[in-house]
N, C-alpha and C positions, 0 to 999 in steps of 0.2 A: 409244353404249354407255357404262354409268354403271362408274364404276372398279373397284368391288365384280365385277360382269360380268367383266371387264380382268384381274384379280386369277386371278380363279375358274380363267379360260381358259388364264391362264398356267400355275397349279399342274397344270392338269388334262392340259398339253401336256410329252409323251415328254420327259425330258431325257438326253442324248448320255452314258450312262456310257461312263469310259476304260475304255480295256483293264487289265482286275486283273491280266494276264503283263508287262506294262508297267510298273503299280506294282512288280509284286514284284521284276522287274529292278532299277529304280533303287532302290528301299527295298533290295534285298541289295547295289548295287551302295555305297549309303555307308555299310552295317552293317559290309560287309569292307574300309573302308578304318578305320573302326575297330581291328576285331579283329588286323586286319594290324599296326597300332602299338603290339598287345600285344607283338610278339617283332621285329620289322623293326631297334628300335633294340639290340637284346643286343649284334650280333654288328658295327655301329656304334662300342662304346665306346670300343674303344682307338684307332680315327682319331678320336674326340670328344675322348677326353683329351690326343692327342698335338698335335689343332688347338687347344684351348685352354692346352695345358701346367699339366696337373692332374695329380692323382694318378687311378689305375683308379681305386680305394676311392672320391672324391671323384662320377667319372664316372657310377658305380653308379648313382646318384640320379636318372641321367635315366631309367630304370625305375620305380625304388620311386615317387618321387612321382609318375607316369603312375597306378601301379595303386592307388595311395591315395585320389589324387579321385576316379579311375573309382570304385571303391566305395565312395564317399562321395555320388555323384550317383547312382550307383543306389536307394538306400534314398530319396529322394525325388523320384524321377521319374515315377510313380504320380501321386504329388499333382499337382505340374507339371503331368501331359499332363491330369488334366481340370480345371485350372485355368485352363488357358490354350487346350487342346484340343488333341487329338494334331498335327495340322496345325502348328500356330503353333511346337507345344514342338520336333518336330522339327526345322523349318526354323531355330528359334533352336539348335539344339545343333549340327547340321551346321555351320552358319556361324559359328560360337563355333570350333568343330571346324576349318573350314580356315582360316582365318584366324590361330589360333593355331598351326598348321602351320606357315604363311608365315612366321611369325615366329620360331620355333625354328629353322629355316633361315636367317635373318641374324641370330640372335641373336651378341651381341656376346663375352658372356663365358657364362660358367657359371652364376653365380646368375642371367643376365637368360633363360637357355634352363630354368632348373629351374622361373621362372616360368611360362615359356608353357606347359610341358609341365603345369603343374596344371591352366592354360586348357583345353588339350587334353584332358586327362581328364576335367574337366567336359563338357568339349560332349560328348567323345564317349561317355560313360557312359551318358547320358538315350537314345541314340537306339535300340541294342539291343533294351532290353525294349518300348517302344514300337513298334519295328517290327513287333513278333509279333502285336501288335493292330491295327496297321492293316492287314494281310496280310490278319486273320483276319475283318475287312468288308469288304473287297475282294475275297473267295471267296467264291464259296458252299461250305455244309458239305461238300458230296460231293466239293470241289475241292483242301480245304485238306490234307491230307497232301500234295498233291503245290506247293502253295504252301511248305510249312513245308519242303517237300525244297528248292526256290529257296533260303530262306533259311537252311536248314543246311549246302549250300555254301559262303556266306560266311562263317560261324561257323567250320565245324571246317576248309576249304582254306584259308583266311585266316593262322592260326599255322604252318603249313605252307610257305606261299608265302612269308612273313615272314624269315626269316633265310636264301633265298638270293636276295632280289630287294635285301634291307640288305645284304649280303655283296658282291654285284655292284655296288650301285649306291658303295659304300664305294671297293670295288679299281677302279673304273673311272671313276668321278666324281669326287664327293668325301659327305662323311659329310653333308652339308647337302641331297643331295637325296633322303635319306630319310625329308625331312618336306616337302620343298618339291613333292613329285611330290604328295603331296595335295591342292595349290591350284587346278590345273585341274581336277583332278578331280574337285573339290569343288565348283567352281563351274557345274559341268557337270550335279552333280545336283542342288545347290538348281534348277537353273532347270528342269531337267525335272520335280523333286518338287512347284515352284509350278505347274507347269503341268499335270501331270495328276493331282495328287493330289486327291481331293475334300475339301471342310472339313464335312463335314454335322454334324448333331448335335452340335456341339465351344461352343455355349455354356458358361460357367463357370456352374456349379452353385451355384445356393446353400450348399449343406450344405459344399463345398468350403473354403467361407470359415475355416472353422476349420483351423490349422494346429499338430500336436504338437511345437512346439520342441523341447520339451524330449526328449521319445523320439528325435527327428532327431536332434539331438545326443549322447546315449545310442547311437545306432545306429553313426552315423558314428564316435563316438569310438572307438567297440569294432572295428569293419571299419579300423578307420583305421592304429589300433595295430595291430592284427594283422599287416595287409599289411607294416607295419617290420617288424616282429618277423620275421616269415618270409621277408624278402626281404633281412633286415642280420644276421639273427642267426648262418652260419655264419661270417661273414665278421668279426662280432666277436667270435666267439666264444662264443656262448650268453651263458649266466648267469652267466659269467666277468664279464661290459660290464656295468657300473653302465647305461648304454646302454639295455642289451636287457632289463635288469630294469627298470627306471623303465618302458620301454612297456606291460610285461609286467603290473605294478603297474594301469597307466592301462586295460590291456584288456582285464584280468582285475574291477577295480571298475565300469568301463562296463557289461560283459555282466551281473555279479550287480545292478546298477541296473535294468539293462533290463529285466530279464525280467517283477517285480512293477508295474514304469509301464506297459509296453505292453498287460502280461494284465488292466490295471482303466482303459485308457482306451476310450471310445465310440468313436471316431474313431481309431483307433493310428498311429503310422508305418507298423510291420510289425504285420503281425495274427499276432504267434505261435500262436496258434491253430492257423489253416490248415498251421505246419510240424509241429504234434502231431499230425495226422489220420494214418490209417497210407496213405490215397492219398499226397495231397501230400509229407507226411514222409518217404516209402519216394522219392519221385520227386526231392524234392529230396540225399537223400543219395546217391542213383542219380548223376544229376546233378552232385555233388561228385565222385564217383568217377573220371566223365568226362572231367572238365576235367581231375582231376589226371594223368590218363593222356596226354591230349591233347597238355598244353603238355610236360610232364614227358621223354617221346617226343621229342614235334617239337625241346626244346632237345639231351637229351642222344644222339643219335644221332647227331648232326654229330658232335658232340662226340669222341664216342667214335671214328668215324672218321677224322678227323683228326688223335686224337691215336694213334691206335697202328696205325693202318695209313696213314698217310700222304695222308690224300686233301686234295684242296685246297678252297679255299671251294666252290667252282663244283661239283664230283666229292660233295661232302659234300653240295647241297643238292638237283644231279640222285639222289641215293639215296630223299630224300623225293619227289623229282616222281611216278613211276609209283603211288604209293602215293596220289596227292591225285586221280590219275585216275579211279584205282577210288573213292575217295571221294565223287567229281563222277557219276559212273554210278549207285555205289550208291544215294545221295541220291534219283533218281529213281522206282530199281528200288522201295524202301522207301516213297515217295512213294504207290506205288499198290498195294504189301501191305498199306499202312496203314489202307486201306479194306476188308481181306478177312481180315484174323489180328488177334487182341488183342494191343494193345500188350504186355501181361504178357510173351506168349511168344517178341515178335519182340525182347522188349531181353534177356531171358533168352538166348535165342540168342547177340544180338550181344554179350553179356558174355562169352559160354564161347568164341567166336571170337576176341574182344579177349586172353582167359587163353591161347587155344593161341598169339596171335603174339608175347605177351610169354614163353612157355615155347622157343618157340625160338631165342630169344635169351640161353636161359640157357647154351645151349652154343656161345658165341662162341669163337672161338679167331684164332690170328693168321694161318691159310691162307685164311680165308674170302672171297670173291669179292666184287664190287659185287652181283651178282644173289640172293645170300644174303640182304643190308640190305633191297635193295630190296623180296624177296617178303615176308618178315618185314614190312615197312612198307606192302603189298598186303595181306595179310591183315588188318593195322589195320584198313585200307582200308574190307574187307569190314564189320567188327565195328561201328564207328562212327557209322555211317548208321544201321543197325537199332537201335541205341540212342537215336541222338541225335532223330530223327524222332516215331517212337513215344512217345517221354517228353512230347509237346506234348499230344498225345490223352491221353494219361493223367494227368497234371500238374493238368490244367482243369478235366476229370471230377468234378462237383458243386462246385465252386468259382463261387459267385452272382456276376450279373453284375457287380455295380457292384467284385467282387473281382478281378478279372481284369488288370487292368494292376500291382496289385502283386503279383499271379501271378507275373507276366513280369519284376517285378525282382529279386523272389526267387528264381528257377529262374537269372536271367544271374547273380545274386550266388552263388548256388552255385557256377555254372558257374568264376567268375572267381577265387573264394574257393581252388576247388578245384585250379587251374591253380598257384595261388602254394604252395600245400598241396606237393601233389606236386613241382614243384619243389624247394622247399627240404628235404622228406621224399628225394630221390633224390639232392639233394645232401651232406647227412650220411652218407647211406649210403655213394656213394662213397667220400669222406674219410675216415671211421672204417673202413669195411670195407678200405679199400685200406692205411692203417697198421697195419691187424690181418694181413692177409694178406703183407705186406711185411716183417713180422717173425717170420713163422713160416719162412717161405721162408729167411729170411738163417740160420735154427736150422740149414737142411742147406748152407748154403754156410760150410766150415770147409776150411781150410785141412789138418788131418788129415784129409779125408773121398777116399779113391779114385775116387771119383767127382767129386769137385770138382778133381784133379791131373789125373785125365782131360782134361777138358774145358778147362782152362787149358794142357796143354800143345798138344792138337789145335789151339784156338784162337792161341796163339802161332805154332806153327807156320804157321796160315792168314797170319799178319800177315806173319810173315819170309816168306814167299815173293811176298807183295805188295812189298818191295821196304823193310822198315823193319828196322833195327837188332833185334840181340836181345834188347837192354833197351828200347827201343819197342814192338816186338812184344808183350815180358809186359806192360809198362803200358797198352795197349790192348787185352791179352786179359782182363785184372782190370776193365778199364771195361766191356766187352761183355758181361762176364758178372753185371755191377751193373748195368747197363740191361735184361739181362733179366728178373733179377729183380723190377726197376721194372714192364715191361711185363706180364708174370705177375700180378702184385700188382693191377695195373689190370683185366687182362682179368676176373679171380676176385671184384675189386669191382663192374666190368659185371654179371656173372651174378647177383650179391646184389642189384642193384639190380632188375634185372628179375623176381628172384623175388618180390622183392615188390610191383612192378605186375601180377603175375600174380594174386597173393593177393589185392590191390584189388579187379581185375577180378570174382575169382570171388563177393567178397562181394556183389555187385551179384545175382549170380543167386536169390538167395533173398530179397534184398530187390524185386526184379521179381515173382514168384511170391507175394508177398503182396496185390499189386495184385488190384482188382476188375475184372473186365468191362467196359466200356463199348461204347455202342450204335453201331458200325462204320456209318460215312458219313454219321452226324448229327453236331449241332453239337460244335465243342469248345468252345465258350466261351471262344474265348480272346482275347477283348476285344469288348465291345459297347456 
């Protein structure tokens, strides 16, 4: 038989596809140890700064520059995966990924851990958007909602599970295996990603060969600044910091750069383009929304429970569990609407669901129960999935093929943009809301007021009969009645804050309702 024959016979013979529920496991299974180390290290910092003997201020940093290179690896991971082929880009970011884990876990001091953590957010920047494309040829069309539902479990559970699995592993361990738990586990899914993943069509392209430095750099510079900016600015105070204005400067002249390089290059980094269409553009601000609700939620709701109702790491992160359940269900439920409702109307929904569990949280008060938090953070639950799923189908929708993988880095840069957004947006608010509130309050605590004599004499008397002095007594009824004012002040900054992820939320609804159609259980396009 002549080799040509040979040749013939082999192409022409069945080859063994993997199982694509198998891809999607391990491909969601290292997208959420990503996503996990967006928030796993917050609640970390102060066993990081007190094992290295730093300042908070200084420890901060193991954050900001995590989410600096993450968004700086995203605006060229596009090029990457068909540079090198999703296959190859993946397996190099994962393993960039855990390995620089390992080492932030023995890191020695401070600047040799703020290193790894840049490592860290390069590797695991690239692997996100790329997974959405290798998901989305590893299904067939009629499958991929309920694929994109696999991998929106590890997206939106992932910041959820994050600061009480950092929490636990901090109180019970030590703050080092908040990065070291990555290692096995990382090594677990390089070897199943090399072995079931397929490399097909992942030649490097000709046309690939050209590379937009200069926009990359323009892009990065602008995402880069920002991420400071929003992640150090309450903390040094705005426009006050020579600091946060010099970033300010640098990411405000990046962006005005960017915008005339990108919109006259043949080849661009980002195709701003595709975010002026009213699909994409309505998807990616959608998107934006998302995140910022997402992370904004998952941090300050410990947050708030621990600080004014007492609950402890553990109690503050069972409040998010039930809420990540419903999340883990819904993802499914969504997975297979996805194929029978337009997107338009299932993230419309899940915006008006997402504004009623932010609205119920405007009336917190200090009696409220664990199962208050928790259904409030069920109803998230609910909202989340019908957004977050549906945005894939609709995001892709007339997006040509060869545009598809920087689709997916501009929908994760939203997503990531929007997470730091909301954050530092709920952070101001607290702060300024809570010393606005804190000073009206103290307007009716006057010492002439019969209502303030009230309550200080009942209160003393509470103390004298606990067993203290009559001049201990008033000095602890004059302190209890200045912590309550504090806790007042807090709870009326909670509600501002939530009023305005509710406002968020709502503006998503009419930017969903502007969405087009698309053809329910054909392709999404979203990577070919």
């Amino acid at each position: 038989m002549s080799a040509a024959a040979i040749d013939a016979k082999a192409l022409a013979a069945p080859s063994i596809a993997p199982n694509p529920w198998l891809i999607a496991i391990v491909v969601a299974l290292a997208s959420f140890m990503e996503v996990l180390d967006t928030t796993i290290a917050n609640v970390a910092l102060p066993y990081i700064a007190g094992g290295m003997g730093v300042s908070s201020d200084e420890a901060s940093w193991v954050v900001t520059t995590y989410l600096v290179s993450n968004a700086i690896i995203l605006t060229v991971s596009s090029f990457l995966a068909r540079l090198l082929g999703r296959k190859t880009f993946f397996l190099t970011c994962l393993g960039i990924f855990t390995v620089s884990s390992i080492l932030c876990g023995f890191a020695p001091n401070l600047n040799a851990l703020l290193l790894f953590r840049i490592l860290q957010g390069l590797g695991g920047g690239g692997m996100v958007p790329v997974a959405q494309s290798i998901l989305a040829d590893a299904f067939p069309p009629a499958k991929r909602g309920q694929a994109f539902a696999v991998f929106g479990v590890a997206v939106v559970v992932a910041p959820v599970v994050g600061p009480t699995l950092g929490g636990w592993l901090s109180d019970n361990l030590s703050w080092h295996w908040c990065f070291l738990i990555n290692g096995p586990v990382g090594v677990f899914a390089i070897a199943l990603i090399a072995a079931v993943l397929p490399a097909k069509n992942e030649a490097p392209k000709p046309q690939d060969a050209g590379f937009d430095f200069i926009g990359f750099m323009l892009v990065a510079t602008f995402l880069g600044a920002l991420e400071v900016m929003l992640d150090r600015g309450l903390e040094d105070d705005w426009f006050a910091s020579p600091f946060i204005v010099t970033f300010a400067v640098i990411c405000g002249s990046a962006f005005v750069l960017m915008i005339p390089w990108e919109m006259t290059r043949r080849n661009p980094m980002i195709d701003l383009r595709m975010v002026a269409t009213r699909q994409f553009g309505a998807c990616f601000l959608v998107m934006l929304a998302t995140g910022a609700i997402l992370l904004a939620t998952t941090q300050f709701l410990p947050q708030l429970v621990q600080q004014d109702f007492g609950y402890t790491a553990t109690w503050a992160g069972l409040v998010l569990s039930p809420g990540g359940l419903v999340t883990m269900t819904m993802m499914f439920v969504v997975g297979r609407l996805a194929a029978k409702v337009q997107p338009k109307y299932l993230i419309a929904a899940g915006a008006l669901v997402v504004a009623a569990s932010m609205y119920s949280m405007t009336s917190v008060y200090a009696d409220l129960g664990f199962w208050f938090m928790a259904r409030s953070r069920m109803l998230l639950g609910v909202g989340l999935p019908l957004i977050f799923v549906p945005i894939m189908a609709a995001s892709y929708d007339g997006i040509p093929p060869d545009k598809t993988d920087q689709a997916s880095a501009l929908i994760n840069a939203a997503r990531n943009t929007g997470g730091s957004i909301g954050v530092s947006l709920v952070s101001n608010v607290l702060t300024h809301r809570e010393q606005f509130h804190q000073s009206r309050l103290v307007e009716q605590v006057t010492p002439s007021s019969v209502q303030y004599q009230d309550t200080l004499q009942q209160v003393t008397n509470f103390f004298s009969a606990q067993g203290s002095s009559l001049a201990e007594a008033h000095s602890q009824a004059i302190q209890w009645i200045g912590q309550q004012v504090q806790n007042q002040a807090s709870f009326l900054s909670y509600m501002d804050a939530f009023w305005v992820l509710m406002l968020i939320s709502l503006c998503a609804v009419p930017l969903a309702l502007t969405l087009r159609k698309v053809r329910l259980g054909g392709p999404m396009r979203a990577g070919h």
